[in-house]
VMD Tcl script that draws the C-alpha trace (Angstrom):
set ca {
  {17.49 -161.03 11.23}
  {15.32 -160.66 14.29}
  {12.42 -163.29 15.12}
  {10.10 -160.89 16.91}
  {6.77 -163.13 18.31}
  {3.52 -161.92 16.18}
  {1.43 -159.70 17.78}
  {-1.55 -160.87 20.04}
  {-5.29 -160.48 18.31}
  {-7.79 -158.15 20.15}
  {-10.31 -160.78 20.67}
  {-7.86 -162.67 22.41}
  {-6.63 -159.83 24.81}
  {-10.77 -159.15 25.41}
  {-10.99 -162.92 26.29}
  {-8.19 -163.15 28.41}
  {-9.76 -159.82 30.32}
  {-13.27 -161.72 30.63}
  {-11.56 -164.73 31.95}
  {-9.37 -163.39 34.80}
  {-12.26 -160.98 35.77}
  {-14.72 -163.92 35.92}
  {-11.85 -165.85 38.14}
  {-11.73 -162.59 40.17}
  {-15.41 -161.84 40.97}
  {-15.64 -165.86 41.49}
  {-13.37 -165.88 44.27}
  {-14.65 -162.54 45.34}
  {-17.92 -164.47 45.69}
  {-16.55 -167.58 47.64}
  {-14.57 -165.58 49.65}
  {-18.28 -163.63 50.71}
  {-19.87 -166.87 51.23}
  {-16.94 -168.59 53.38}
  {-16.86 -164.88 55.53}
  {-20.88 -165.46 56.06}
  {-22.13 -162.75 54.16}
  {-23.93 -164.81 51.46}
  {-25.95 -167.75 51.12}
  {-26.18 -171.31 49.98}
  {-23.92 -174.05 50.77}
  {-20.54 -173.68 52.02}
  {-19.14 -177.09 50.02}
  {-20.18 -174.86 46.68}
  {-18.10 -172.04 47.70}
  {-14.93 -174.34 47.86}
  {-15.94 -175.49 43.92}
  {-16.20 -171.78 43.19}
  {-13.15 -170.98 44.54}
  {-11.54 -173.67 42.28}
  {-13.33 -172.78 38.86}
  {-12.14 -168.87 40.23}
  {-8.22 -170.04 40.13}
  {-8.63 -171.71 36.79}
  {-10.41 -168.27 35.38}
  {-7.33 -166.16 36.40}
  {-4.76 -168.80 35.45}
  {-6.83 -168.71 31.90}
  {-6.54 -165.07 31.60}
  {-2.88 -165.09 32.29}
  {-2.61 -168.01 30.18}
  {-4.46 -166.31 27.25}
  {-2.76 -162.70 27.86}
  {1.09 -164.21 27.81}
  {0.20 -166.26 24.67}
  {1.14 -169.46 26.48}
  {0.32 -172.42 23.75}
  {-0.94 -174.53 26.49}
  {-4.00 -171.66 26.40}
  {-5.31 -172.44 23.06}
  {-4.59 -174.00 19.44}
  {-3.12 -172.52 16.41}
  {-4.59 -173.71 13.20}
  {-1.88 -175.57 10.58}
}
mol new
graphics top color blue
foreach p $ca { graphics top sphere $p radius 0.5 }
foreach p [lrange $ca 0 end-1] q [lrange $ca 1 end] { graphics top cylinder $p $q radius 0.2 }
display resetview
């Protein structure tokens, strides 16, 4: 008998997609202020490019099904 993982739920393949594209176009964003095309403060961009990594690692997180990436009900 094969134990074959159950299959991932659309809404969590859409989240997963709206997380690593939010981590992408936040570091996309940083990286534009740090280069000098954009404005405000330069310390921010360094936050955004933090919240940016967590998005993507999210979105991986959420797309592999890793259980450190959400919580299964009992």
């Amino acid at each position: 008998m094969q134990s074959s993982k159950p299959k991932r739920p659309l809404g969590v393949t859409a989240i997963s997609i709206v997380a690593a594209a939010g981590g992408l176009l936040s570091l996309f964003g940083a990286a534009s202020r740090i280069a000098g095309m954009g404005t405000g403060p330069v310390e921010l961009a360094y936050i955004v490019i933090i919240f940016g990594v967590l998005g993507l690692l999210l979105g991986a997180g959420f797309f592999a099904g890793a259980k450190w990436a959400g919580w299964r009900a009992s």
